[in-house]
C-alpha positions in Angstrom: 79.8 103.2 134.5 79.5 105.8 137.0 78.0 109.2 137.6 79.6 112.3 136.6 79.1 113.5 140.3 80.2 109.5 141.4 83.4 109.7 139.2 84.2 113.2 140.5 84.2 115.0 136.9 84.7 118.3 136.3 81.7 118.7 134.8 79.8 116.9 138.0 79.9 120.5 139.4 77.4 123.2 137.9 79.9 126.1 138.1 82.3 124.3 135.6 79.4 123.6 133.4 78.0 127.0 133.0 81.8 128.6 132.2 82.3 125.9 130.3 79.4 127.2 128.0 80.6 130.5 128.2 84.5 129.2 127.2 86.1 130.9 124.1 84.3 128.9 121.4 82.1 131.4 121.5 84.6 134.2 121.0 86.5 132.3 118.3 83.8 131.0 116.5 82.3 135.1 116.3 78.9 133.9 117.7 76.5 135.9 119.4 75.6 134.9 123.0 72.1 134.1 123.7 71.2 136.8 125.6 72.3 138.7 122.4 70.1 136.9 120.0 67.0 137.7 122.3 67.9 141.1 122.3 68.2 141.0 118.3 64.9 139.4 118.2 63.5 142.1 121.0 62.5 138.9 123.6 65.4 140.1 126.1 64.9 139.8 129.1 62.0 137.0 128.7 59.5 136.7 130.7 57.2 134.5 132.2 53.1 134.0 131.5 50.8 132.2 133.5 51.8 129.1 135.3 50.3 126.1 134.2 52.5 123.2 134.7 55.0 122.0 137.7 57.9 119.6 136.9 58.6 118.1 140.3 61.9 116.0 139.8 61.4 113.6 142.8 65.0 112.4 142.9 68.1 111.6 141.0 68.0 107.7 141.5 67.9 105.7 138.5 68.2 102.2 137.3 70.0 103.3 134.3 73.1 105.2 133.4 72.8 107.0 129.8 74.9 108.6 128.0 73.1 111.5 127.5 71.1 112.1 130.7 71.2 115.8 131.6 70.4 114.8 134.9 73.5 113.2 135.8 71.4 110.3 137.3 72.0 106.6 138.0 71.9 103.8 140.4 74.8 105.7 142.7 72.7 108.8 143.0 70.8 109.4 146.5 69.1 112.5 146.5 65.6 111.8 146.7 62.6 113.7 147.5 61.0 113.5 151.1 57.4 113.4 151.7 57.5 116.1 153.5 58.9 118.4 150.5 56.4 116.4 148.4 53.8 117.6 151.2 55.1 121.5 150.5 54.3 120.7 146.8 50.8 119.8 147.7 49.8 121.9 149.7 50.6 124.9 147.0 49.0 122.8 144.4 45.5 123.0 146.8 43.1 125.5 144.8 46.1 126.3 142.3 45.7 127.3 138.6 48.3 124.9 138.1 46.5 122.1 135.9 49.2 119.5 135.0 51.8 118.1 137.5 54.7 116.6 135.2 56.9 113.5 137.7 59.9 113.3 136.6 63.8 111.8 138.0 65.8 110.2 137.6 63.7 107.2 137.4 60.5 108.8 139.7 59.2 105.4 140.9 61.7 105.1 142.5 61.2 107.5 145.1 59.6 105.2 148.4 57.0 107.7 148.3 56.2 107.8 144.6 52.5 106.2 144.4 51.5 107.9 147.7 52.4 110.7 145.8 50.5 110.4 142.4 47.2 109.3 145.1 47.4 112.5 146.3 47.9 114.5 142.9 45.2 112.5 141.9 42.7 113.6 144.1 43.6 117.3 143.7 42.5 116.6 139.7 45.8 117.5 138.6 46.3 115.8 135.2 49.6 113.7 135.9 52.6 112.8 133.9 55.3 110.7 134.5 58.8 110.5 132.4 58.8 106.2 132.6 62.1 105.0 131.6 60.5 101.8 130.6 62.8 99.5 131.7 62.1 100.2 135.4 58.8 98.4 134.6 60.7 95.1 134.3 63.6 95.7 136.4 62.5 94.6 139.6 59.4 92.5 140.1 57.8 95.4 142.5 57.6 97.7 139.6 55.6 94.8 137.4 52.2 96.6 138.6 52.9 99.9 137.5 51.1 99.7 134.1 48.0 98.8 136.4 48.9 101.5 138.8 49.2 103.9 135.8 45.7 103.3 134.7 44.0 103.4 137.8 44.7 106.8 138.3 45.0 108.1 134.6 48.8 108.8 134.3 50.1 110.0 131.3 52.9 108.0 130.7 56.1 109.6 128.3 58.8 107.2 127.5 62.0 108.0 126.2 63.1 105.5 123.7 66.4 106.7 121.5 65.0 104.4 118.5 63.1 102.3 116.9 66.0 99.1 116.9 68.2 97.7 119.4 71.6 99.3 117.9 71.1 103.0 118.7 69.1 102.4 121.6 71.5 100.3 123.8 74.5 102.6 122.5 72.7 105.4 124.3 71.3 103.9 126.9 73.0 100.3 128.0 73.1 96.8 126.4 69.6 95.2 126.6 67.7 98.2 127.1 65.8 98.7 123.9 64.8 94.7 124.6 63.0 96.0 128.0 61.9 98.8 126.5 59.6 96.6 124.1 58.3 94.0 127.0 57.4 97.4 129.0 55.6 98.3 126.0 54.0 95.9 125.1 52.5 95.6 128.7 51.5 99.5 128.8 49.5 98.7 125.6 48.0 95.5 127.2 46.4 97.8 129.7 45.2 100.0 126.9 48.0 102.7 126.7 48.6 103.9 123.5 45.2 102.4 122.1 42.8 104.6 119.8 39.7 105.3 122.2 41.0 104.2 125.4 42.0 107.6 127.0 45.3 106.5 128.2 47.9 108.2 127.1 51.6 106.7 125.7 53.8 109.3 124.1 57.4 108.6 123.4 60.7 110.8 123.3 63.7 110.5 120.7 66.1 112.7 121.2 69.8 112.1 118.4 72.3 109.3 119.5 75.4 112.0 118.6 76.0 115.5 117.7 73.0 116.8 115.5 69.6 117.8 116.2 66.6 115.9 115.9 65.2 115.6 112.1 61.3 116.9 112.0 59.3 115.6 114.5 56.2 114.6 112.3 58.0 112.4 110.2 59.9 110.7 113.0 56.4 109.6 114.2 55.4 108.2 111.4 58.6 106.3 111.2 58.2 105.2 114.4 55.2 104.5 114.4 55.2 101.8 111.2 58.7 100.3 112.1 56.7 99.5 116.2 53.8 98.3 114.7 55.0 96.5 112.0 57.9 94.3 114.2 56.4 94.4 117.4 52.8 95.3 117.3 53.2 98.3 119.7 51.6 101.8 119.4 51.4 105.1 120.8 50.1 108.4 120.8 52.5 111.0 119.7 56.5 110.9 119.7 58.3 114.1 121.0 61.7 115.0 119.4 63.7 117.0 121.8 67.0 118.4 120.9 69.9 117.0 123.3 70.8 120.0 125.3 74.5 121.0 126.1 74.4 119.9 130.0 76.3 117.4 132.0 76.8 114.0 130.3 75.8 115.4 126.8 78.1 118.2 127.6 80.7 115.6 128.4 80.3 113.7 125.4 80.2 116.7 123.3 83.7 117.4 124.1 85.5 113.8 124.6 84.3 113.6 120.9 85.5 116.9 119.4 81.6 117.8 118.6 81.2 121.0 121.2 82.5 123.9 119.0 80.6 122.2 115.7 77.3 121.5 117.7 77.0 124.9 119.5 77.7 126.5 116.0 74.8 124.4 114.5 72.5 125.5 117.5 73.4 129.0 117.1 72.7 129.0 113.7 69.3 127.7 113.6 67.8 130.2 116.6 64.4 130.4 115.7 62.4 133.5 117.5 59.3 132.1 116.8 60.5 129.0 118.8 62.0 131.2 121.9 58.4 132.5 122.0 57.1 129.2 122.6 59.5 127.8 125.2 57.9 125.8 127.9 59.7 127.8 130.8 57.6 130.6 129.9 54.5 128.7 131.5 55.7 126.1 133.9 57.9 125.9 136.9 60.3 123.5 137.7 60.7 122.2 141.4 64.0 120.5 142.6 64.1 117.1 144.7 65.3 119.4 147.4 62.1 121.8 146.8 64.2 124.5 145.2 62.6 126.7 142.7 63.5 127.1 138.8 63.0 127.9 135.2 63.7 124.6 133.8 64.7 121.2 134.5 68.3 122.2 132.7 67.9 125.3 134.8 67.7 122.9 137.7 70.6 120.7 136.9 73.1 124.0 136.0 71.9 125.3 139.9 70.2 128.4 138.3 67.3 129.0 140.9 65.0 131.9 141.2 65.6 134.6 143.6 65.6 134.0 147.2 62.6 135.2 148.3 60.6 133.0 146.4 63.2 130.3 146.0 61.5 127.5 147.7 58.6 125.2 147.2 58.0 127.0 150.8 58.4 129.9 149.8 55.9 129.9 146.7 54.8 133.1 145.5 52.7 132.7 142.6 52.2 136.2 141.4 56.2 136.8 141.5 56.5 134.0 139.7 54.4 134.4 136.8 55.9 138.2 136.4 59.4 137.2 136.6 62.1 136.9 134.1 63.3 133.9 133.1 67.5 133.2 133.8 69.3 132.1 130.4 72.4 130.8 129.3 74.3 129.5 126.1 72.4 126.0 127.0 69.2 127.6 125.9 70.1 127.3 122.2 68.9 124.2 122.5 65.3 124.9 123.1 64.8 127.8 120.6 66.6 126.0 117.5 64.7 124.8 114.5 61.2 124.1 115.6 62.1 124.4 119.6 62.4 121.6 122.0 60.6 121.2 125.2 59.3 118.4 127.4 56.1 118.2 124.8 58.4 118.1 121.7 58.6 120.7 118.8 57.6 124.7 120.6 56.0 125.4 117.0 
């Protein structure tokens, strides 16, 4: 299986996604664009509050190709970040009010310059994240250390992981990946992660195998929680269930299957204003592997960057960012339905 980008898919190209979101379903089916429902719920334009959290997406490289990935990524995509972008990132983060740096890819560790970057995050104080895969852990004997690299400099480590059994894992994500998954578990917790008291942090992400949104988040966890422990002896902190936004491969899938007009109705249907109030681009800022500027990592992937004098990770202007407005599309439904969706699970 290929990349959208690799395969040369329509969808591969940002443009087509964003009029594809803003096709006639939304004329035939009577519903409201977004920007109208924020205006309905008096949240249009919305704007930004103080930043507190940069998503740096260090590159597009995986070792995995899922079905889902917004990101488009795999073991065909190149673009990584250079240490000389990741520099620029730095060197805004020096004396910032910015507390948490969130690593994500692709698959981040990836990125040659990866664990020189977390050293240097770390001695900033930033609290760090990175998205782990999981199966990078055991895919190539140079990644083996990274539970130990983890600890060392207190990572906090979120894991996607599409279920709690192999069947709607690997349909998501590829044969034999829900197997890794556990042995990269399993070793996380051997170093403590996930462990009452310890201080290390393991949460995990589900996000729906097809075209519905996520059932409620606290009883997912418990779920998940008794079906790890009980067959494999593995636990965790908190699981996040995040709503499968309507961007590249989702996107894709949503249409081959004859699911895009029913699932946009659904999100439309359950807006939530309390949710939209709570979305996480409202307080963080999301930096390309190129060092472009945006609102969102979907933002990111649907080329919607912020205006061009403040653009670029160079060209970082921290008071027009905090004032500005945030750009939406029909994709956002997916963050403000229900109980919201972000990186850090339910908005309310």
């Amino acid at each position: 299986m290929k990349s959208l980008k690799a395969s040369g898919h329509v969808l591969a190209d940002s443009a087509s996604q964003i009029k594809t979101l803003h096709d006639e379903v939304f004329e035939n089916l009577h519903l409201p664009l977004f920007e109208q429902k924020l205006e309905a719920a008096s949240l249009f334009p919305l704007k930004a509050i103080r930043t507190t959290t940069m998503q740096i997406n260090v590159g597009k490289m995986c070792n995995q190709i899922c079905k889902h990935c917004h990101v488009d990524a795999g073991p065909d995509r190149k673009e990584i970040m250079t240490r000389h972008t990741m520099q620029q990132c730095l060197d805004t983060l020096t004396n910032s009010e910015i507390t948490t740096v969130d690593l994500t890819g692709g698959a981040p560790e990836m990125n040659p310059d990866f664990r020189w970057f977390v050293q240097q995050l770390t001695a900033l104080g930033k609290h760090i994240i990175v998205r782990c895969n999981l199966t990078i852990i055991v895919a190539n004997p140079k990644y083996h250390d990274l539970p130990d690299f983890f600890k060392e400099h207190g990572v906090e480590v979120v894991s996607s992981l599409p279920f709690y059994n192999a069947d709607k894992t690997d349909r998501q994500r590829g044969k034999g990946v829900f197997a890794d998954s556990v042995k990269a578990l399993r070793m996380l917790n051997a170093r403590g992660y996930g462990v009452e008291g310890s201080g290390l942090i393991l949460n995990l992400v589900y996000n729906p195998n097809g075209a519905f949104m996520p059932a409620p988040q606290q009883g997912l966890e418990r779920q998940f929680k008794k079906a790890l422990l009980d067959e494999f002896g593995i636990v965790f902190n908190e699981l996040f269930a995040i709503t499968n936004i309507p961007v590249s491969r989702y996107l894709d899938y949503l249409i081959s299957s004859g699911n895009y007009d029913g699932y946009m109705e659904k999100l439309v249907n359950a807006f939530n204003p309390v949710a939209a109030t709570g979305v996480m681009c409202r307080s963080m800022v999301s930096v390309g592997w190129d060092g472009l500027l945006y609102d969102c990592d979907f933002n990111q992937m649907l080329d919607m960057e912020f205006a061009p004098e403040y653009n670029h990770i160079s060209r970082y202007n921290q008071e027009l960012i905090d004032h500005r407005e945030i750009l939406t599309g029909q994709h956002c439904y997916g963050c403000t339905a229900g109980a919201g969706s972000s990186c850090g699970g339910n908005t309310i």
